[in-house]
N, C-alpha and C positions, 0 to 999 in steps of 0.2 A: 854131209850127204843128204840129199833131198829125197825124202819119200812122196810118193804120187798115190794118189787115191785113183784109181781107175775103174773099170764095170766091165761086165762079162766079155764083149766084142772087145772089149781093149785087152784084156788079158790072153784072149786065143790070140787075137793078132801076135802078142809079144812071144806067144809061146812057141809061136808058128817061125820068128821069123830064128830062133835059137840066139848063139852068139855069148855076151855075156849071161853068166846063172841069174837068176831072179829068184828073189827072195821073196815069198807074199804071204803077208798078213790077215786073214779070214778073221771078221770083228761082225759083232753086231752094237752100232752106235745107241749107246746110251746105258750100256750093259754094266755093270757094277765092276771098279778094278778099271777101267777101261782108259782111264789118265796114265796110270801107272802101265799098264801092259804096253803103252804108247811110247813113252820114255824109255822103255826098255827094247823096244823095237828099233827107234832113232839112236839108242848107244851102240846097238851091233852093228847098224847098219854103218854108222860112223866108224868100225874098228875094218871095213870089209867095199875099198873106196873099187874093185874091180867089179862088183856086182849091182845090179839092181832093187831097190827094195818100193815095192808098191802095199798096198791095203786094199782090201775087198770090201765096200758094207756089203755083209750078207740077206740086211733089212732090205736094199734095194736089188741084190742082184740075188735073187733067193733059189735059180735054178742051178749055182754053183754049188750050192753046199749037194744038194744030191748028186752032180756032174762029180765033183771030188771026195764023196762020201764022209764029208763032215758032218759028225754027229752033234757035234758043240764047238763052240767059238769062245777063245778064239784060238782058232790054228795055223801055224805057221807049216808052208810048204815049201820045199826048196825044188828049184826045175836050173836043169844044165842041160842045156841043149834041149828043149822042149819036152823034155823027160824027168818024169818025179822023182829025186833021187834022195829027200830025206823029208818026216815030216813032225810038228810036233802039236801034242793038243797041250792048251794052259797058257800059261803065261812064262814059264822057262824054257827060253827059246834059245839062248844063246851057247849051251852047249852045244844042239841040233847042228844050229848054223855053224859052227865053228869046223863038225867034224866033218859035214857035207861040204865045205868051203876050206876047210885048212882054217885052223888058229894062225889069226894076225898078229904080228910084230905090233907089241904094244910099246904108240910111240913116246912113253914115257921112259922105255928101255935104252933107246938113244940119247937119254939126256944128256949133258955132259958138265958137270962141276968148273 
């Protein structure tokens, strides 16, 4: 799954045009924890191949965080159909995403001996 780093006009466009949910990561680059919260973002978004998963820097696009009332970063949003439907501050994202999105078939469950 490819995550895109995108900026403010890129994210209304997407939010505008609905269709598949999007998933977005609210970050400020350079911030402490910031590798890991990264990795952890690329594992859900890899368990959730219907959805889109993009990143915000909130250092360059800094009228988001007031547009979405982020207090702190970093925050994961979920939008379905251009509507905010779950959202999470920190770094434990992956319950958020799960219940807004459905828990994915993890496809280690299909293995077969």
């Amino acid at each position: 799954m490819r995550i895109e780093q995108i900026g403010d006009w890129t994210l209304e466009d997407r939010l505008a045009i609905g269709g598949k949910p999007l998933v977005v990561r609210f970050f400020e680059l350079g911030a402490k924890g910031e590798s890991a919260a990264r990795k952890d973002f690329a594992r859900v978004a890899a368990r959730h191949p219907d959805a889109r998963f993009y990143e915000v820097d909130l250092v360059e696009n800094p009228s988001l965080a007031q547009r979405y009332s982020i207090a702190r970063a970093p925050m994961v949003i979920v939008f379905i159909n251009g509507v905010e439907v779950a959202r999470q501050a920190g770094n434990l994202l992956a319950t958020t995403v799960h219940r807004a999105l459905g828990t994915p078939e993890d496809p280690s469950d299909n293995a077969t001996d």
